[in-house]
VEXVO-403948 format. One line per field, with one value per residue (C-alpha): residue number from 1; residue in three letters; x, y, z. Coordinates in steps of 0.05 Angstrom, whole numbers, always signed. Layout:
n <- [NUM, ...];
res <- [Ala, ...];
x <- [X, ...];
y <- [Y, ...];
z <- [Z, ...];
// end
This chain:
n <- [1, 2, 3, 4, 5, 6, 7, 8, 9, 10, 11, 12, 13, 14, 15, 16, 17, 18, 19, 20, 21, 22, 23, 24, 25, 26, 27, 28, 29, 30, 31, 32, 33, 34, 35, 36, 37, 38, 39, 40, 41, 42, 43, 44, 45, 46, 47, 48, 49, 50, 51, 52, 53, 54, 55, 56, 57, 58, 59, 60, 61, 62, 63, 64, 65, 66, 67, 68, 69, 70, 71, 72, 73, 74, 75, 76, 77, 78, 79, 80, 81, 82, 83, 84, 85, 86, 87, 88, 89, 90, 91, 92, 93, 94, 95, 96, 97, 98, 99, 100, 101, 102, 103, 104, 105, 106, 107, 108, 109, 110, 111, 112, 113, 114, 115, 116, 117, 118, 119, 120, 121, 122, 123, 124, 125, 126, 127, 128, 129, 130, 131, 132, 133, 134, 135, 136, 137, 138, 139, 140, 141, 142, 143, 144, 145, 146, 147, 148, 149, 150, 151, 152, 153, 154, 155, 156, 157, 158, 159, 160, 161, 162, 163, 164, 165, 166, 167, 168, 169, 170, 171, 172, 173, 174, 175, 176, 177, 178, 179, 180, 181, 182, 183, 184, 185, 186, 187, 188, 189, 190, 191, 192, 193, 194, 195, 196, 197, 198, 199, 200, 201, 202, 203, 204, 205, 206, 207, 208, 209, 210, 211, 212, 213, 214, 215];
res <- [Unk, Unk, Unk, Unk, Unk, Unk, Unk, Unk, Unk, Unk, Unk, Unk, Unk, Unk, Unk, Unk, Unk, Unk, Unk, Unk, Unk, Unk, Unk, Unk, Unk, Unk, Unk, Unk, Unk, Unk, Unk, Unk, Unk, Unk, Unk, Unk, Unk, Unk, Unk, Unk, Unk, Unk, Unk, Unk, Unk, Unk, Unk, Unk, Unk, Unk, Unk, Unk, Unk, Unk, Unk, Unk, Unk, Unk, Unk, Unk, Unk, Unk, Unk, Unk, Unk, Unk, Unk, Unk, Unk, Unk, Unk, Unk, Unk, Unk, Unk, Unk, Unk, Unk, Unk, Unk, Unk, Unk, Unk, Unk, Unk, Unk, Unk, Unk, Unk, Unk, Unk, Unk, Unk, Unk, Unk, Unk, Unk, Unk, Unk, Unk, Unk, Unk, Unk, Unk, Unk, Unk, Unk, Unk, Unk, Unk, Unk, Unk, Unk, Unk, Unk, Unk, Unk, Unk, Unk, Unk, Unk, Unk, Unk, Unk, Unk, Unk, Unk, Unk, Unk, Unk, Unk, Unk, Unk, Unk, Unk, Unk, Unk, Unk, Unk, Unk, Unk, Unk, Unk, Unk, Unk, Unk, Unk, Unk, Unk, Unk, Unk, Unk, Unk, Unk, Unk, Unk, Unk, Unk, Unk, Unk, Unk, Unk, Unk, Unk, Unk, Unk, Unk, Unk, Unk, Unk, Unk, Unk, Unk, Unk, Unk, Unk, Unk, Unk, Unk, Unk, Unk, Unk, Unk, Unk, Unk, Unk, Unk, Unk, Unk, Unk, Unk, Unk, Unk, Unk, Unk, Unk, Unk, Unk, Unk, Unk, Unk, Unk, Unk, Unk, Unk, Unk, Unk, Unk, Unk, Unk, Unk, Unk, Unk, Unk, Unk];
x <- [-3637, -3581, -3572, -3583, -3563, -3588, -3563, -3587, -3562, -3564, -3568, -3587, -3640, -3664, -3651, -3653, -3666, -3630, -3652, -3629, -3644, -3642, -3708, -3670, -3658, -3733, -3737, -3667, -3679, -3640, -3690, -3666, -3717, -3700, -3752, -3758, -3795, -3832, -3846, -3823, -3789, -3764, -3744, -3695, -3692, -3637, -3643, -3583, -3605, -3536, -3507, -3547, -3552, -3491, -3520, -3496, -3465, -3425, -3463, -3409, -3420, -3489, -3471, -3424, -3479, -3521, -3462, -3457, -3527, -3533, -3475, -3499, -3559, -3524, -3481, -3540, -3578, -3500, -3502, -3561, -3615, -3669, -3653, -3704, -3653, -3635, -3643, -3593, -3515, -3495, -3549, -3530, -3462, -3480, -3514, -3473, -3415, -3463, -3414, -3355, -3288, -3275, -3223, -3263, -3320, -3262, -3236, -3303, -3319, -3252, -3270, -3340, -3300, -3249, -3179, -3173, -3145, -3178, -3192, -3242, -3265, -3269, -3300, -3270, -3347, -3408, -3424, -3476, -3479, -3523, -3548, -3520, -3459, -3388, -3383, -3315, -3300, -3235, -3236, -3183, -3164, -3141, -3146, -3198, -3160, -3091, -3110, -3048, -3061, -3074, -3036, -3042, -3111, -3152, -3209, -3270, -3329, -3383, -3466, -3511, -3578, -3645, -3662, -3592, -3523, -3472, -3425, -3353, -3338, -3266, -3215, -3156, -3096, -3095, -3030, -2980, -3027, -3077, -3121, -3153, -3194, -3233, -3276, -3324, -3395, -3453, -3500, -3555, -3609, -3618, -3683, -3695, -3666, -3593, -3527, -3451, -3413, -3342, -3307, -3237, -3198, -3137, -3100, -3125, -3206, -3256, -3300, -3352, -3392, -3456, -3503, -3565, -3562, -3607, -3645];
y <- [+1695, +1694, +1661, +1712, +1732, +1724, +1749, +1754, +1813, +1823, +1893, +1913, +1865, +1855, +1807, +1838, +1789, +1818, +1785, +1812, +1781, +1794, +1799, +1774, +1809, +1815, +1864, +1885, +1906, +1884, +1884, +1878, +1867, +1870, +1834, +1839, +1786, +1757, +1827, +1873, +1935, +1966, +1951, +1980, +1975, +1981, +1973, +1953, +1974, +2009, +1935, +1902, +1959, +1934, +1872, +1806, +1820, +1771, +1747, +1773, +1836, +1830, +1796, +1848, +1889, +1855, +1834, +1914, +1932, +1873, +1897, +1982, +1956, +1909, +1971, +2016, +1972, +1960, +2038, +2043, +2069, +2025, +2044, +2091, +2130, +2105, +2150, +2118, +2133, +2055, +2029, +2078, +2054, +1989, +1988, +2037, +1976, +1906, +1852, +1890, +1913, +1982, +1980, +1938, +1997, +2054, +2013, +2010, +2080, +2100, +2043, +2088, +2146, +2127, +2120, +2052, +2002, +1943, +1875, +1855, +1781, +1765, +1714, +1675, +1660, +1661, +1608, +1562, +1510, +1441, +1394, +1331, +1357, +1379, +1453, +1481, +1546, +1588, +1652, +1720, +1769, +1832, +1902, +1945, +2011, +1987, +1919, +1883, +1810, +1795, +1726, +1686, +1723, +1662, +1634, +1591, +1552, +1549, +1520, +1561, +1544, +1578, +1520, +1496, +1518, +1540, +1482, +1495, +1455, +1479, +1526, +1553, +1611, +1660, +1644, +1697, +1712, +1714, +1660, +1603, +1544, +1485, +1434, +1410, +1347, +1388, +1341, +1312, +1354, +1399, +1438, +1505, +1559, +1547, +1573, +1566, +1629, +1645, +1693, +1723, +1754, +1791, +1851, +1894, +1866, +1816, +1808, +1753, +1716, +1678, +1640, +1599, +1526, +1501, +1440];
z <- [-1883, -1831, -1774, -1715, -1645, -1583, -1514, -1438, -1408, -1333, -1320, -1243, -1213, -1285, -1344, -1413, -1468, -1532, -1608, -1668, -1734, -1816, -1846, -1909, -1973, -1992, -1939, -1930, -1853, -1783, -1723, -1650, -1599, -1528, -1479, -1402, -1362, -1435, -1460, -1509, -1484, -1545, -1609, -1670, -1744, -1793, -1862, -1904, -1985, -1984, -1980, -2031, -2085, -2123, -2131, -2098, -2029, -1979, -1923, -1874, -1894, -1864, -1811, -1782, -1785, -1739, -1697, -1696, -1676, -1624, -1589, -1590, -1552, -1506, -1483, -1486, -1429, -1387, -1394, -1360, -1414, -1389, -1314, -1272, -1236, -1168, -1098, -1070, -1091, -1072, -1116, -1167, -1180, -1169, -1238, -1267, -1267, -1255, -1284, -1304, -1266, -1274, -1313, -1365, -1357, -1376, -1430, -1473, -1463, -1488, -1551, -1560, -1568, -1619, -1566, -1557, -1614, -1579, -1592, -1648, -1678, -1752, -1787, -1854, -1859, -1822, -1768, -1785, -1727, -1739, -1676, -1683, -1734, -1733, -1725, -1759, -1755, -1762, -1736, -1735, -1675, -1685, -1665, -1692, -1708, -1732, -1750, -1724, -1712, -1635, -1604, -1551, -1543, -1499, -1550, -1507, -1550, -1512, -1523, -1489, -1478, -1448, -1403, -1383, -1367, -1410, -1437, -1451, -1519, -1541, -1514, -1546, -1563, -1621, -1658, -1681, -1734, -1692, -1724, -1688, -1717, -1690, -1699, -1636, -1647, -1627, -1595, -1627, -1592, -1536, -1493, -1499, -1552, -1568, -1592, -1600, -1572, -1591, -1544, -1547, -1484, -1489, -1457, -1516, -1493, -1511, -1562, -1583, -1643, -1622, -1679, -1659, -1670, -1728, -1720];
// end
């Protein structure tokens, strides 16, 4: 089974708790639950038997599946599916753009529909993060449509935890083939649910990996 995603949106005057997961290749499915104040408010299923039918399969393969279907829902709720619809035309914008500039709000629309070669993340291989061991990892930037390497795109490492604030570990630069590795000691234990998040920023957009920290 692989390690899964989990995300807090803030959407409005609510907090969205996103967790997709593999139900592992017994039952070949990816679930994404999204919870509001400790309570389910909808859920999605994706099964991946096209993936397996030839037999042995890279995790990665998997994993950019969930890393697909957590993000579709996390743009679903910024998008405003989960909103009742505002009287007031403020308010209404207001949600319409909650955390994001404009600009940033144009530029994913315009990545929904196909027009923008922006920023994605790649992994060599999945993240599997340990408490109280070195995490490596070595990740690649480049643009989704044309697949040109991205540099100098700004890399941050961060630990973030239910029941504390989010710890910067590592930041860093793309090189001019737009690869970046690293090494950071996660601590030996934390409170709460944890995980390591690594985020890219560039001109072209951001993108981000996130994989909860195994005991």
């Amino acid at each position: 089974m692989i390690t899964g995603y989990n995300t807090d949106v803030r959407h409005g005057n609510r907090v969205f708790h996103v967790q997709t997961e593999d139900k592992g290749l017994s039952n070949p499915k990816i679930e994404t639950l999204i919870y509001v104040g400790g309570e389910i408010l909808d859920n999605f299923r994706s099964g991946y038997d096209d993936l397996i039918a030839g037999g042995a399969v890279p995790e990665t393969l998997i994993q950019d599946r969930m890393n697909d279907q957590h993000k579709t829902v996390i743009r679903d709720i910024k998008n405003g599916k989960y909103d009742t619809t505002p009287q007031d035309a403020e308010l209404s914008e207001a949600q319409m753009f909650p955390d994001r500039s404009l600009d940033q709000a144009i530029l994913e629309f315009l990545q929904q529909e196909g027009d923008v070669d922006t920023v994605e993340l790649v992994l060599d291989e999945p993240m599997k993060p340990t408490f109280g061991a070195t995490f490596r990892f070595k990740i690649r930037a480049r643009l989704c449509i044309s697949q040109n390497p991205v540099q100098g795109a700004d890399v941050t490492v961060r630990l973030v935890s239910s029941l504390k604030k989010a710890t910067v570990l590592l930041t860093g630069r793309t090189d001019p083939e737009g690869v970046f590795s690293g090494e950071v000691a996660l601590p030996l234990s934390q409170p709460g649910h944890c995980a390591i998040v690594v985020s890219c920023a560039s001109e072209s957009g951001s993108d981000e990996f996130r994989a909860l920290i195994a005991a």
